[in-house]
Each structure stands twice: as C-alpha cells, then as structure tokens.
N, C-alpha and C positions, 0 to 999 in steps of 0.2 A: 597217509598215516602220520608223516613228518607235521604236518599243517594242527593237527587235531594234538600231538605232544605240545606242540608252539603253543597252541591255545590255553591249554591246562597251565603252562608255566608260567606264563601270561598272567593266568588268572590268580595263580599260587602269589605271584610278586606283588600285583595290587591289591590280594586279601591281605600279607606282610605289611604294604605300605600304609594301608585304610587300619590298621590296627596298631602301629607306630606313632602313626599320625595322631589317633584318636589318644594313646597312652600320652604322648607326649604332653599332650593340650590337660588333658587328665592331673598330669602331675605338676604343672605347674600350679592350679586351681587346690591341688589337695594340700601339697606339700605347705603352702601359706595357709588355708582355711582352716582344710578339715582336717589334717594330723591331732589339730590340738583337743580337736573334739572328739576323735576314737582313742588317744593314748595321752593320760593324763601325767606320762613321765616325759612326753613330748612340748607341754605348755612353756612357754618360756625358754626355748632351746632356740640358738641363733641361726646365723644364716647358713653357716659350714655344714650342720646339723640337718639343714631341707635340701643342701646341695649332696649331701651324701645318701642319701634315703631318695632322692628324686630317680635316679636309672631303677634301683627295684619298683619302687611305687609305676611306672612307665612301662614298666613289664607285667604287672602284677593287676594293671587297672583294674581288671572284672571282680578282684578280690577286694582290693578298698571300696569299690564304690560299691558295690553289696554290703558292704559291711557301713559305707555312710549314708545309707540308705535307708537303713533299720537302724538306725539310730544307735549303734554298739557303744557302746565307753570303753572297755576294757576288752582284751583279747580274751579268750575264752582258755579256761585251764584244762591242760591237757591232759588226758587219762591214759597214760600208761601203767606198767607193772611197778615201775620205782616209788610212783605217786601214789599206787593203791597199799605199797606194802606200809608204807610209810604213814599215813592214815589209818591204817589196821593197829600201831602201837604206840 
C-alpha cells in the first residue's frame, strides 16, 4: 500500500515539475514577444517591467497562451454589478 502512495507522489512531483518547467520556457518567450501583443499598455515597457510580470505569466501559462493564441489585444471587460450600474446612468 506504502509502494502504490510512493507512486502517486511520484507522479504528483513530476506532474509539478513538467508544468514548471513548461511555464518557465513559456515565460521567458511571452514576457519579450507576446505581452506587447495582448496588452497594448505593455508596448514599450522595459526590462524591470517583464521581470515583474514573468513569476505570474510562469504560473498562469495556460491562460496567456489561450489568450496568444486567439489573437486577443485587449483583456476582455468585466461584468459585474459596479459596471452594469454604472452603464445604466
């Protein structure tokens, strides 16, 4: 039973590492390329700028590259209550 937990934990760590790994390579590639092309307050911001934004982008991979994939420009506006009331006057 001990052998069969070992394995699962096993496999939890190199799921962790294969998805680290992957974000990391991810962000180096985004954070110079494609920031400038999904966020146009992003163009012309320096290096400090891709060095701050690189650990979320490296966590968050599956969301930017969905989103530089479909070609998005702009983040999409969000619909809450503040937003609707506010539009209503």
């Amino acid at each position: 039973m001990a052998a069969r937990f070992d394995f699962v934990a096993a496999l939890l760590v190199y799921a962790l590492e294969a998805y680290s790994a992957a974000g990391l390579l991810f962000a180096v590639v985004f954070t110079f390329q494609g920031v400038d092309r999904l966020d146009s307050e992003a163009q012309g911001s320096g290096i400090g700028f891709r060095f701050l934004i690189a650990p979320g982008v490296a966590t968050l991979w599956p969301i930017f590259l969905s989103r530089w994939l479909r070609h998005s420009t702009e983040p999409p506006l969000e619909k809450n209550s503040h937003r609707l009331a506010a539009n209503k006057s």
